[in-house]
Every structure is written in structure tokens, then in C-alpha cells.
N, C-alpha and C positions, 0 to 999 in steps of 0.2 A: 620522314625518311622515305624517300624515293630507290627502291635499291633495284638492279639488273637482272631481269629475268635471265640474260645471257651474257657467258662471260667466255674469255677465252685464253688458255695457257700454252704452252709447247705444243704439248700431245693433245690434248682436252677442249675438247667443247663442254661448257658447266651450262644445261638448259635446263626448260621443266619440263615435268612427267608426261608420255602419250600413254595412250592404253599399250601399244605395241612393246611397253618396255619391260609388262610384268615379267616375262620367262625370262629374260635376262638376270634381272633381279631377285628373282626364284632360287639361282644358281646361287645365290648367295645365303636364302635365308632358309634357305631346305638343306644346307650343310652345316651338321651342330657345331663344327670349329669356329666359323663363324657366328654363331647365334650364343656360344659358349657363357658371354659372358655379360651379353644381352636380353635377349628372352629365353636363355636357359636350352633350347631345345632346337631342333628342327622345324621349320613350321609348313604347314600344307598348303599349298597351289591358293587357296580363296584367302590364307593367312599373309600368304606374299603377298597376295593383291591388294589389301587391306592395309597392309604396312606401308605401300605404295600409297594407297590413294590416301595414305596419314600426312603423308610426306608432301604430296601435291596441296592437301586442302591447308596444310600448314602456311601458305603462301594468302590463303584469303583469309585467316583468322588473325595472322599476324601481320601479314603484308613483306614479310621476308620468311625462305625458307630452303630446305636441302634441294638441291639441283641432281639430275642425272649426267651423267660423267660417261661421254660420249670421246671414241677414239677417233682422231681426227682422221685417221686411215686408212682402217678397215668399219669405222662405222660401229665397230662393238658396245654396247653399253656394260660397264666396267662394274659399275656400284654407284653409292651417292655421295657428297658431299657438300655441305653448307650448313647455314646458322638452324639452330633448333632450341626450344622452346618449351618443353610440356609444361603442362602446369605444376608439376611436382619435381620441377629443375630447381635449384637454387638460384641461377641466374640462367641468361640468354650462351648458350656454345656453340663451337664449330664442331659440326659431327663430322664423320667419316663412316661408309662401308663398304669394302670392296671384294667381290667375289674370290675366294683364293687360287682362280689361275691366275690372278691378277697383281699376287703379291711379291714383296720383295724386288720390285720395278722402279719405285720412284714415283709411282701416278698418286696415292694418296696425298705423300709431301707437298706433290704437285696440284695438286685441285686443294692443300688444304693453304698455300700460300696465296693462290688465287683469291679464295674468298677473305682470308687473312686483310689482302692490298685492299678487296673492293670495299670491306667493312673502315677498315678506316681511313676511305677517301671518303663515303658516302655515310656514316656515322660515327666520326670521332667517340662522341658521349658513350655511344654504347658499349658495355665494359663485357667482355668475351673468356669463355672458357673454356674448356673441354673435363670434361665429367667422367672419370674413368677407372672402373672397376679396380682394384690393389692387386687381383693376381691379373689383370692384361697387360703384360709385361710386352706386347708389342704394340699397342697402341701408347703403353707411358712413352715407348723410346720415340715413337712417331711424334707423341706432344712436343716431348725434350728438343728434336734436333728439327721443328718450326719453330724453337725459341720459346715456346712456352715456360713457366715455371710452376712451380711444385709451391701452392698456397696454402693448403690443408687438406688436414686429412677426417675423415666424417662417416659415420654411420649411415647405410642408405640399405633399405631394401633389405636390411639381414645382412647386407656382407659392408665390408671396408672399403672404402671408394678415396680415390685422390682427385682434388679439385687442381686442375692449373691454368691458371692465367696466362693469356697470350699479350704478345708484347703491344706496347704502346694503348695499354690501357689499368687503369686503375676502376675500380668497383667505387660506386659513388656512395655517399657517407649523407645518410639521412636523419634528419630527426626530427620527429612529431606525436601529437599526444598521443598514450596508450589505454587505451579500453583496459584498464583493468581486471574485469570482471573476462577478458576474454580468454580463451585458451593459451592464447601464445603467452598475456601477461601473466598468467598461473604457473607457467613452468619455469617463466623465469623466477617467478618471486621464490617457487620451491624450492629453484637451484640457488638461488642466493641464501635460503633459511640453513639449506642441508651445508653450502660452505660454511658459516657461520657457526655450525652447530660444530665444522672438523673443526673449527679453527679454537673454537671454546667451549668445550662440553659443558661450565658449568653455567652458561647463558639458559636462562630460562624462557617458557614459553610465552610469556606475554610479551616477551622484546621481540620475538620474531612471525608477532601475530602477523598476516599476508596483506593483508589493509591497509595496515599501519594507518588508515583516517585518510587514505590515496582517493577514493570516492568524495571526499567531503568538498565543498565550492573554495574551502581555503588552501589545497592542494593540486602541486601542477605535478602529473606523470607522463613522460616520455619517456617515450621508446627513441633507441637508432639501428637504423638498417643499416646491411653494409650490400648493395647491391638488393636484390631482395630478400635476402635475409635480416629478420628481427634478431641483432645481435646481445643487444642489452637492453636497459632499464635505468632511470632514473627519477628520484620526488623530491620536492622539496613543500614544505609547507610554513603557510604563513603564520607568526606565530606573534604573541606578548609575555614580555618577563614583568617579573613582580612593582618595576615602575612605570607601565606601560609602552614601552619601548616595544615598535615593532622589527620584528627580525624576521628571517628566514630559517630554517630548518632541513637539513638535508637528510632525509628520511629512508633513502634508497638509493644507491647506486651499488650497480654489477653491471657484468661484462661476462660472457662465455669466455670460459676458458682458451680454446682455438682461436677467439678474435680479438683475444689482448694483445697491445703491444702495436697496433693501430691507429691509436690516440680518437678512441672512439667514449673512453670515461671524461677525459678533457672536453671533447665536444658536447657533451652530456651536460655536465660542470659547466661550460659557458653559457648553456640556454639556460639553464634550472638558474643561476644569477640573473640574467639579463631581467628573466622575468621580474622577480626582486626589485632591478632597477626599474621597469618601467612601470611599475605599481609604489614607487618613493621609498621603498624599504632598501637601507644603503647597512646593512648588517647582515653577514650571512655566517650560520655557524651548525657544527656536524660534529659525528662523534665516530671516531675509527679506533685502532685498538695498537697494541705495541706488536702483535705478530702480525702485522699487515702494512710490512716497510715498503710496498710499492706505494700502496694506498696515501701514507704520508708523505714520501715522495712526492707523490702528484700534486696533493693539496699543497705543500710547501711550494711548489714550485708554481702553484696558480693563487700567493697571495696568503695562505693561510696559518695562522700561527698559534702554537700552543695558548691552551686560558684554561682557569678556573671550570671545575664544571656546572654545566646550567641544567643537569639531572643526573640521578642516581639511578643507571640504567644498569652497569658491568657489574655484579655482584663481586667478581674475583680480581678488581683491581685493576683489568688491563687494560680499561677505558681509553682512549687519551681525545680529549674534545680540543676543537681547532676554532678559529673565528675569524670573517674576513670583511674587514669593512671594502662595501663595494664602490663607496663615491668620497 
């Protein structure tokens, strides 16, 4: 990705940082209305500078980054805007900051449609958002009327944040094996144990051991991202019944709550088979439950049909095991 150190809208020159821009930009981060609902506070003369020179080196670490927002007329530097990045982003967004004499004009609109057109002449694939606090009720309305939309809503930082997508881009849909043993796979596994446990208190503890034999060389676990977020989880394992028939085994599949509805379980469900097939196992079979009508939904509709059970796992009956010949 090759992207414009300069760009150029109505009013606006979008360039990068000189030294001469800190006090400009001062005016913005030494005012708490602005800082409100970003770093909380005012910040001091060496903190502006620092927020600046974040802004600048963001251009050599990622090779795209926020621009200074120069008035074509009087020369004034306004505030900043362009893509950003931190490592504790969920995905890549268009930021905005502009000092508040500067507000209520139309210049943010304006530099954020700017980077808006450059991003996706110069990086289709890259999927764009804006990350924004639930009480900044002027920067939602600023997402909203660049066309953005309202994707989810998420925990960050202690307070409530709304993620929104800007237009002419969809977050790309990943999936590859999961470290197990690693932090992210832990929380999912947790989160899937503690649904299961609302959904059937009388499930007992060794059906929701965290493992489940995920570790073992006859077991595939994947993860899917949605952007860079680890959305879910899925396993399936390799397995034999009592006439040596080999089969497959679907061991795990979840999904966050906020990222259902995606068709991120289905993409899951077609890798955890493929593998099946390409190891000659043309039998795939899983056990879901009678309170989990999406769950059956989905399998039903990727092939899979009620059978007999091949374990006594649901103590309380509500079992229901499904089976999918894959070839």
C-alpha cells in the first residue's frame, strides 16, 4: 500500500506533522471538551508534543497515518485527521481532532471524506472504522452523516464504545489454527462453557472440560477473526466407532455474542469438514441441544440430519446429535 503523504479537499490541505505545528495543536489538547472523551483530561505543552510526534511516527511504523489539517487560506492548522492504528484498536480507523474554534464548520466532514475517497482508491481490502466513545454524541453524528454505520457496540477502556464502519468496506473474515493454550483461546472456551452451563444447568462438569482433547495430534482448533478481532472458536476431532469407522467429531463451536449473525459459525463448519475430507474421513457428526434453534438451523442447513446417539453425554435429555456424510 503506497498511500499520500498529501492530500487535498475544498478548504484543507491533509499533510504531515513539522515541528511548528505543536501550538496549534496544543489548542486542542490542553482544552478538556476536547480531550473529554479521549485522554480524559487536558494535557500539558510536552503532552501535546508527544501526541503529535504519536501521530507523525504512526506513518513510519505503519506506513499510513493521521495528517495535519491545514486551512488553505489563512494557513491555520485546524487539528488532525486520517487512518489510525494503535495496537489496542480492534481494527485500522479514520480519526478526527479538531480544535473547538474550529467546530460546527464542516472541516472535519471535510478532511474525513477526503481520507475516506483516498483509502479506497489506494486500499480497497482495508476495512475502516471509527472507534467512538457512547457518550460522544458529536463525533457519532459526524460518523453517521460520512455514511458510516453503527456495527457494534463493546466494552473498552471501562466505558461503552460504538464501533462503525464506513462505507465500501466489509472487515475480512479469517480462519486459522488456535493456540489453545493461549489467552484469547481460554476466554473463548470459558465463554462457550458459561453459555452452556445458562443454557443447561444440569450439564455436568466433565462435558465442559476446556480441552476437550483440543491439544491431542487427532484434533483441528480454529479460530476466526473478523477484522482483527478473534471472534470465535471451533474443533473438530478425529475419531472411531465400535466398527472402526472413522468419523469426525465436532467438539466446539462458538461465536461471541455481538458477532453472530455474520456467518462466521458456517465459515468455521466448512473448514473443520474440509479437513475431514482431505484426511479421507467422509462422516462428520456433532451434538447440539433442543434449546439452541439457531444452532440446528445452521447444521440443518449445511447438510446435517438428525441420528441415533453416538454418546451419552446430555444427562437431561436435551441432547439432539446430528450426522453429515461429507462425500
Amino acid at each position: 500500500m503506497n498511500f499520500p503523504a498529501r492530500l487535498e479537499s475544498e478548504r484543507l490541505i491533509l499533510r504531515p506533522f513539522v515541528h511548528a505545528d505543536w501550538p496549534a495543536l496544543h489548542a486542542h489538547y490542553a482544552d478538556p471538551e476536547c480531550t473529554r472523551f479521549t485522554f480524559g483530561r487536558a494535557l500539558s505543552e510536552g503532552e501535546s508534543w508527544r501526541a503529535m510526534a504519536s501521530m507523525a511516527g504512526h506513518w513510519a511504523l505503519r506506513g499510513y497515518g493521521p495528517y495535519a489539517l491545514e486551512h488553505k487560506v489563512t494557513g491555520a492548522v485546524l487539528g488532525a485527521a486520517g487512518l489510525w492504528y494503535p495496537n489496542d484498536w480492534p481494527e485500522p480507523e479514520i480519526k478526527w481532532a479538531l480544535s473547538r474554534a474550529y467546530w460546527g464548520q464542516g472541516f472535519a466532514s471535510e478532511a474525513v471524506r477526503a481520507v475516506q475517497a483516498m483509502a479506497l482508491r489506494e486500499a480497497p481490502e482495508l476495512p475502516l472504522i471509527s472507534f467512538i466513545n457512547a457518550a460522544n454524541s458529536a463525533s457519532i453524528q459526524l460518523a453517521l452523516a460520512v455514511g458510516a454505520t453503527l456495527e457494534q457496540l463493546r466494552e473498552f477502556r471501562g466505558g461503552r464504545w460504538h464501533l462503525y464502519r464506513h462505507p465500501g468496506y466489509k472487515p475480512q473474515i479469517l480462519v486459522r489454527p488456535l493456540d489453545a493454550d493461549s489467552a484469547a483461546a481460554q476466554a473463548l472456551l470459558a465463554a462457550s462453557d458459561r453459555c452452556m452451563r445458562d443454557l443447561y444447568p444440569a450439564i455436568d462438569a466433565a462435558h465442559l472440560e476446556s480441552a476437550w482433547g483440543l491439544k491431542q495430534p487427532n484434533a483441528l482448533f480454529l479460530g476466526v477473526w473478523l477484522g482483527a478481532e478473534l471472534a470465535g472458536c471451533g474443533a473438530v476431532k478425529r475419531m472411531q466407532d465400535a466398527d472402526a469407522l472413522a468419523y469426525g467429531e465436532i467438539k466446539r463451536l462458538y461465536v461471541l455474542p455481538e458477532q453472530r449473525g455474520r456467518g462466521l459459525s458456517r465459515r468455521l463448519m466448512q473448514a473443520l469438514e474440509q479437513d475431514l475430507v482431505e484426511r479421507g474421513i467422509g462422516v462428520c457428526r456433532l451434538e447440539t441441544g433442543i434449546r439452541q434453534p439457531a444452532a440446528l438451523a445452521l447444521y440443518a442447513s449445511l447438510g446435517y440430519q438428525r441420528c441415533g446417539p453416538f454418546g451419552d453425554r446430555v444427562a437431561d435429555g436435551t441432547g439432539v446429535f446430528m450426522e453429515k456424510h461429507l462425500r
